[in-house]
C-alpha positions in Angstrom: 127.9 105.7 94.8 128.9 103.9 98.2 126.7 105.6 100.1 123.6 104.3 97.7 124.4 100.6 98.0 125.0 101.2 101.5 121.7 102.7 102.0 119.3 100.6 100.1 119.0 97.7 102.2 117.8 99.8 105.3 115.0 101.7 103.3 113.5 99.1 101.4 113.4 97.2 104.7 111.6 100.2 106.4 109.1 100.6 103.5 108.1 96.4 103.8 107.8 97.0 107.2 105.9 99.9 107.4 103.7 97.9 104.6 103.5 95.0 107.3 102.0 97.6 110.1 99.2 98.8 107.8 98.3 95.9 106.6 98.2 94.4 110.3 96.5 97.6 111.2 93.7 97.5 108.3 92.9 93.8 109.0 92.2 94.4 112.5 88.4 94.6 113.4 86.0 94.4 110.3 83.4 91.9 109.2 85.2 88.6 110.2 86.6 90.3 113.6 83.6 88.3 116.1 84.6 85.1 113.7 88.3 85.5 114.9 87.9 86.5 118.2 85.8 82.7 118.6 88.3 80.9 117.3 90.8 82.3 119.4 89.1 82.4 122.3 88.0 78.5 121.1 91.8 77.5 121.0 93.0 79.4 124.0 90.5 76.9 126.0 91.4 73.7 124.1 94.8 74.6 125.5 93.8 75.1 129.1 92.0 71.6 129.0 94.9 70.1 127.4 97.5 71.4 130.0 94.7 70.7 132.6 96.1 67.8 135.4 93.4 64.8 135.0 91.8 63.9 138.0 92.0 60.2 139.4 93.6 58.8 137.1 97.3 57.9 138.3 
């Protein structure tokens, strides 16, 4: 019965994680994917103009 206890932790960790890729997988694209895509691309810019160096100002 080792060789049960032993194995457990490895297969239910395989079955949540092959869970987590079809879920990531399903939710990819759809309805809401042009909403996303905006408000990544949205913070990807507030980032540049955060990071940007300010001009003449000292």
């Amino acid at each position: 019965m080792d060789y049960v206890s032993a194995l457990v932790p490895p297969v239910v960790m395989a079955v949540f994680f092959s869970g987590l890729i079809v879920t990531i997988v399903k939710t990819q694209g759809g309805a809401n994917k042009a909403k996303e895509d905006a408000a990544a691309d949205a913070a990807i810019r507030a980032e540049a103009l955060q990071q940007s160096p300010k001009v003449g100002g000292a």
